[in-house]
MARMITI-336890 format. One record per residue (C-alpha): residue in three letters; x, y, z. Coordinates in steps of 0.001 Angstrom, whole numbers, padded with zeros to 6 digits, always signed. Layout:
! residues N
ALAXYZ ...
This chain:
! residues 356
UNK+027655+015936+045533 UNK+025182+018318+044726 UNK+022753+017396+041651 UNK+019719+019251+040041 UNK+017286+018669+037418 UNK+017289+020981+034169 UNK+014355+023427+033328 UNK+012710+022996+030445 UNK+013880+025402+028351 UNK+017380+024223+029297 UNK+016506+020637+028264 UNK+015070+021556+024950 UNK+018434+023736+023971 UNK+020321+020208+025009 UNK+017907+018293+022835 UNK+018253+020596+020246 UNK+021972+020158+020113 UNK+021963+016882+020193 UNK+019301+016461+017733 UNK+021811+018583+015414 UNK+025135+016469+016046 UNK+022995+012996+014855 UNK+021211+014358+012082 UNK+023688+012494+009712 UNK+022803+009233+011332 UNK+018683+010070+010889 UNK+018216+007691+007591 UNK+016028+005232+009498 UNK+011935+004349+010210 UNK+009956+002703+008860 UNK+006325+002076+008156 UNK+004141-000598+006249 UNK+000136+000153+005681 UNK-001984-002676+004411 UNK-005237-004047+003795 UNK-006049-007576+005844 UNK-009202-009577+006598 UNK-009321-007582+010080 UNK-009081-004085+008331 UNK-006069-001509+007154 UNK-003254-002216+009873 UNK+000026-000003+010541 UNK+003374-001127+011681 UNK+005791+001756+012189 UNK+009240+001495+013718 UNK+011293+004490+015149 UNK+015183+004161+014293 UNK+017564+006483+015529 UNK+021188+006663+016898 UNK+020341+007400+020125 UNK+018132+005642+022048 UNK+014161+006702+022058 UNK+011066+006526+024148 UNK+007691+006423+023903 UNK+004956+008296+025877 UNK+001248+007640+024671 UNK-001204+010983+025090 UNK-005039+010743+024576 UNK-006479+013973+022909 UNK-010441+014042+023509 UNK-012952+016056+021471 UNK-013263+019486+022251 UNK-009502+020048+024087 UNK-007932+023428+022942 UNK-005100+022855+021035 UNK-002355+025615+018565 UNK+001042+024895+017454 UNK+003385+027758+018762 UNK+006339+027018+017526 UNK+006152+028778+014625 UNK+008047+032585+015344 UNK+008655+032554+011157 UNK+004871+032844+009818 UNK+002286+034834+010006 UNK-000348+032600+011113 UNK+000070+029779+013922 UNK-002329+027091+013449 UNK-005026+027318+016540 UNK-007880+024356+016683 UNK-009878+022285+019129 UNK-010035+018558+018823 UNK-012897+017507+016287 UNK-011619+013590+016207 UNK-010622+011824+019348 UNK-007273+011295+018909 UNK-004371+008629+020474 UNK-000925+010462+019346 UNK+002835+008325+020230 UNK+005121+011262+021358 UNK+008857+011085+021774 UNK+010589+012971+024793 UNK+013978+011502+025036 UNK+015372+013345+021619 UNK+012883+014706+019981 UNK+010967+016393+022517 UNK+007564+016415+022790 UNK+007207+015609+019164 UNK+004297+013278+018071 UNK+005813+010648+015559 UNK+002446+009099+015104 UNK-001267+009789+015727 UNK-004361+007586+014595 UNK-007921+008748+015547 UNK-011639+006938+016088 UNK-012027+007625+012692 UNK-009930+005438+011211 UNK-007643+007900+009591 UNK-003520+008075+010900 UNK-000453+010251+009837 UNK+003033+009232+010093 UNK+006167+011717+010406 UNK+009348+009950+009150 UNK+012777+011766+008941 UNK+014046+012771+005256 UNK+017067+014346+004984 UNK+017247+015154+001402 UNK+014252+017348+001981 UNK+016322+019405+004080 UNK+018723+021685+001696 UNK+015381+022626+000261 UNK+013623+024609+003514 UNK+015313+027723+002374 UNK+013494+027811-000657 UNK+010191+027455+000994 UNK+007863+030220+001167 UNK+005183+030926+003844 UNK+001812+030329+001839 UNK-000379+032244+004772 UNK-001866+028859+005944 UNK-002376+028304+009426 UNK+001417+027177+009991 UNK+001899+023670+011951 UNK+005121+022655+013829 UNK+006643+019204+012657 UNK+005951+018534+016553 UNK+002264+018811+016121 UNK+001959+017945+012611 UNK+000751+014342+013020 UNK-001830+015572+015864 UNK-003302+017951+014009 UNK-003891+016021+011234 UNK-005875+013234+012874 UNK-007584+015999+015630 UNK-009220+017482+012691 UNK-009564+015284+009669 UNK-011718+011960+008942 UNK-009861+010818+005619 UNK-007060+011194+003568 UNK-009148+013211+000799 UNK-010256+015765+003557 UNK-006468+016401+004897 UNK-005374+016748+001237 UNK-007823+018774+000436 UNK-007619+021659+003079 UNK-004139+021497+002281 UNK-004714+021823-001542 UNK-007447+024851-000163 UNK-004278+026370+001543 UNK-006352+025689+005162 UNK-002850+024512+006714 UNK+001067+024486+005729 UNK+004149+022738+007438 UNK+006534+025026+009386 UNK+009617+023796+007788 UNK+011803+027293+008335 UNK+010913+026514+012351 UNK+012045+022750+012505 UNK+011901+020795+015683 UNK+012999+023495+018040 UNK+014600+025874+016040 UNK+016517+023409+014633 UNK+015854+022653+010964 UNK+015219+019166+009805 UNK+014528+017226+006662 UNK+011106+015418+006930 UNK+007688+013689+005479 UNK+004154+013281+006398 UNK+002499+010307+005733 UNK-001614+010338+005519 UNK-003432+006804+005752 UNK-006925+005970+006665 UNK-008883+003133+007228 UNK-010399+002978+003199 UNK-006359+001875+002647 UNK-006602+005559+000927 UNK-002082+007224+001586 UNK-001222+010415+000910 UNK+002518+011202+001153 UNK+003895+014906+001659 UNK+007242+016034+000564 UNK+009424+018789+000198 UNK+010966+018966-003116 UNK+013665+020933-004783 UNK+012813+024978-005120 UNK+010886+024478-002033 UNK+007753+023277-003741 UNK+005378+020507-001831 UNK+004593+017250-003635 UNK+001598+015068-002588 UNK+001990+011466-003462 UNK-001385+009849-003572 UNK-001532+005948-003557 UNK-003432+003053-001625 UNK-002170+000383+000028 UNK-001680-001532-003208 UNK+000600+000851-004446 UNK+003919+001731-003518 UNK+003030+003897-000945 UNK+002275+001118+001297 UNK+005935+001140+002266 UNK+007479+004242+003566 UNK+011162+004732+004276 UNK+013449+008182+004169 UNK+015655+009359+001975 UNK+015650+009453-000802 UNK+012674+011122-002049 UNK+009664+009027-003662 UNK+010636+009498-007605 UNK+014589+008584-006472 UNK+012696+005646-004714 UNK+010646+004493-007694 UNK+014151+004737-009782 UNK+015945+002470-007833 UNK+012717-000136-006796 UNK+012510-000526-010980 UNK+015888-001915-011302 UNK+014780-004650-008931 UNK+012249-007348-010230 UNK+009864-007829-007310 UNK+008029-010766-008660 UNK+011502-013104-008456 UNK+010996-014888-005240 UNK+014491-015976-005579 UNK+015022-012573-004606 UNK+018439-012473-005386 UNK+018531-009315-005977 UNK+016527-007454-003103 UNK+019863-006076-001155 UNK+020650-006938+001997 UNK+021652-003253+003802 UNK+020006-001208+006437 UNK+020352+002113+003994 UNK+016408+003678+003677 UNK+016358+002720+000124 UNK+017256-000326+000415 UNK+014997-001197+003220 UNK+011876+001002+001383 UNK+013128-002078-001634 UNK+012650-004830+001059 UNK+009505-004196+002391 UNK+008369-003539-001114 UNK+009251-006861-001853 UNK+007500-008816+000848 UNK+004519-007229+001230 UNK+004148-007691-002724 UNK+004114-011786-001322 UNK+002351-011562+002053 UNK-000882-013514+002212 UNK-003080-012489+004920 UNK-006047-015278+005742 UNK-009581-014663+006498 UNK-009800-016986+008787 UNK-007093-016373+010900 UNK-007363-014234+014106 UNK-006464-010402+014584 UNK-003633-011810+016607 UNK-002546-014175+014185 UNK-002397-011484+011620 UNK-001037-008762+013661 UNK+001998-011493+014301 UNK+002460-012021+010165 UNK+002086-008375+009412 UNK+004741-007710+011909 UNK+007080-010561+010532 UNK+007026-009335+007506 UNK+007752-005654+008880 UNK+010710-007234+010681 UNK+012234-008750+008229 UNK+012037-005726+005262 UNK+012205-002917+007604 UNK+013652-003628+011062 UNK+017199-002325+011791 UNK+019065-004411+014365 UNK+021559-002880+016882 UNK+025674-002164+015903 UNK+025225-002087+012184 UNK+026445+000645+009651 UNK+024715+002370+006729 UNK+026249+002152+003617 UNK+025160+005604+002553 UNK+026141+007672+005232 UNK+028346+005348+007655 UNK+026004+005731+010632 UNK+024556+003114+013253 UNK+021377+003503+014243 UNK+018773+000824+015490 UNK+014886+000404+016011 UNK+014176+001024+019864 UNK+010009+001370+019541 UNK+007647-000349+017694 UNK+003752+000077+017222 UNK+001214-002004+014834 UNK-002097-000302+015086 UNK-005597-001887+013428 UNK-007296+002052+012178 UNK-010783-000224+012095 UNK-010730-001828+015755 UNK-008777+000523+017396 UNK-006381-002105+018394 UNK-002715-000969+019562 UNK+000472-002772+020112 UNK+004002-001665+021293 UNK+007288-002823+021633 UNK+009946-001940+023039 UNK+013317-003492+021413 UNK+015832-002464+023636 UNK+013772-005091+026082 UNK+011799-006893+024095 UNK+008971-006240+025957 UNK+005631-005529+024792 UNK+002240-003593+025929 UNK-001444-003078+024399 UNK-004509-000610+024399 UNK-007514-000067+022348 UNK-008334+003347+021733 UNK-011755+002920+022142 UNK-011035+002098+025615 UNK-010469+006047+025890 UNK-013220+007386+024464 UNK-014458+008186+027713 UNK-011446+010183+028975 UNK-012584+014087+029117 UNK-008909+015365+029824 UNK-005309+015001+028237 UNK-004147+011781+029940 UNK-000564+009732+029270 UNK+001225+006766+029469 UNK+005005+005538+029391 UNK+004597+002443+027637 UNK+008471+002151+028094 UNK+008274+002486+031500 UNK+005128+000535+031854 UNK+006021-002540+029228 UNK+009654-002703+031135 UNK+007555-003282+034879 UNK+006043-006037+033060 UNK+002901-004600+032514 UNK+000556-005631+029948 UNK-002702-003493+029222 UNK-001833+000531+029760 UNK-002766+002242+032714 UNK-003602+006110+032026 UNK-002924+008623+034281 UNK-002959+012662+034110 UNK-000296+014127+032043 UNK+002201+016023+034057 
């Protein structure tokens, strides 16, 4: 039998389509940003309902970067790498598209799927910015910012916009950015009805320190304030996978998490990640309320944006793998790792090698 191996651009058109036929099951990811004894620590899942993968790419300083995938504006966002930069990319679906990307700075950004954000792209209007692909979006932001004020403030100075009309491959997608550096300092951006841009600014004592999807932050805030998150009887933090009601959960138990100075980086990684897991982690076979969709978390990361330090997991093994990105600093070319791959061979420290 005679087999072959798609080109690219044949790949990306399949992606694309199947990208399209789940978007009603794309409610899901998570991510939890707060302060411990060891520094501001991430935990971000990625949820979907097919299964995803995980492929690590060092940016150094100085590498030569632009975001072409943006035929619908004027001006395609062109840069080189000022901040060394660690991005999580996802090939399986969402090709080539970095879901998360944390720099030596201190400073990460987050892209989460929101789908109520999506009937509003048509009403979006090209501002003139240098225009960013969602597939670059969390790259550029940590390639050439050092805090959450300087990212908000370009795009406040109109120095940068988000290619909504261009999606992920031509196809168009509801989505947010999430901004969070190491001060505990979140900026969250979303589209909003008439195609105007809202910039949440919080901490990680506010409510920002949870991020979810849809619906959008206000609709969020509505239905959190039904819900008294002081009652550690907690009967009546809902049970559900749906986004709001896991954006309620984690709410909930990172309001009660108590993170000990004198407990180890380990230690806490393991209780910041328990307490992910239990708010925020969607287990295999079962169906959203809201939209009647399965979906499931497949990868995992919890990243420390002082030390560097970065763990993943993959669920669909339950296998795990780790890297500092100071151990990188060195590299002076774009180098990868499948921590899939890798963590599934049993391997536990990342082993770089050139990016194909």
């Amino acid at each position: 039998m005679k087999t072959f191996k798609l080109n690219k651009m044949a790949a990306i058109a399949l992606t694309a389509a199947s990208i399209a036929t789940v978007s009603g099951a794309a409610n899901a990811c998570s991510r939890i940003t707060m302060d411990t004894p060891h520094g501001v620590s991430t935990v971000r899942s990625l949820d979907w309902g097919q299964q995803l993968g995980n492929v690590s790419e060092v940016h150094p300083v100085g590498l030569a970067r632009s975001s072409k995938a943006t035929p619908s504006y004027k001006h395609q966002a062109e840069w080189k790498t000022k901040y060394h930069t660690v991005t999580q990319v996802e090939k399986e679906v969402f090709v080539d598209t970095s879901a998360d990307s944390m720099n030596t700075e201190g400073l990460a950004a987050s892209l989460l799927y929101m789908y109520d954000s999506a009937k509003f792209i048509k009403d979006y209007k090209d501002t003139g910015a240098p225009a960013v692909n969602f597939g670059d979006i969390t790259t550029f932001i940590a390639e050439n910012y050092k805090t959450v004020d300087e990212a908000v403030s370009a795009f406040n100075n109109n120095e940068w916009q988000i290619a909504w009309v261009d999606g992920i491959h031509g196809t168009q997608h509801g989505l947010h950015l999430s901004i969070q550096d190491k001060s505990g300092d979140i900026a969250l951006f979303q589209l909003n009805e008439g195609g105007k841009m809202v910039v949440h600014r919080g901490d990680t004592a506010s409510d920002l320190r949870v991020m979810a999807n849809a619906p959008l932050q206000q609709d969020h805030r509505e239905y959190v304030s039904k819900v008294d998150l002081s009652n550690l009887k907690a009967d009546k933090v809902p049970s559900s996978i749906s986004s709001k009601d896991r954006n309620l959960r984690g709410l909930f138990y990172t309001s009660h998490i108590h993170l000990d100075k004198d407990k180890s980086w380990a230690q806490t990684r393991g209780k910041l990640l328990s307490t992910f897991n239990a708010g925020n982690l969607v287990p295999q076979d079962l169906i959203d309320p809201v939209n009647g969709e399965t979906y499931a978390t497949w990868t995992q990361f919890a990243y420390n944006q002082v030390s560097g330090d970065f763990h993943f997991t993959n669920w669909d093994t339950m296998t795990s793998i780790e890297y500092n990105i100071n151990d990188t600093v060195n590299f002076d070319a774009k180098m990868c790792a499948d921590l899939v791959k890798q963590a599934n061979a049993g391997e536990k420290h990342v082993t770089w090698t050139a990016c194909e």
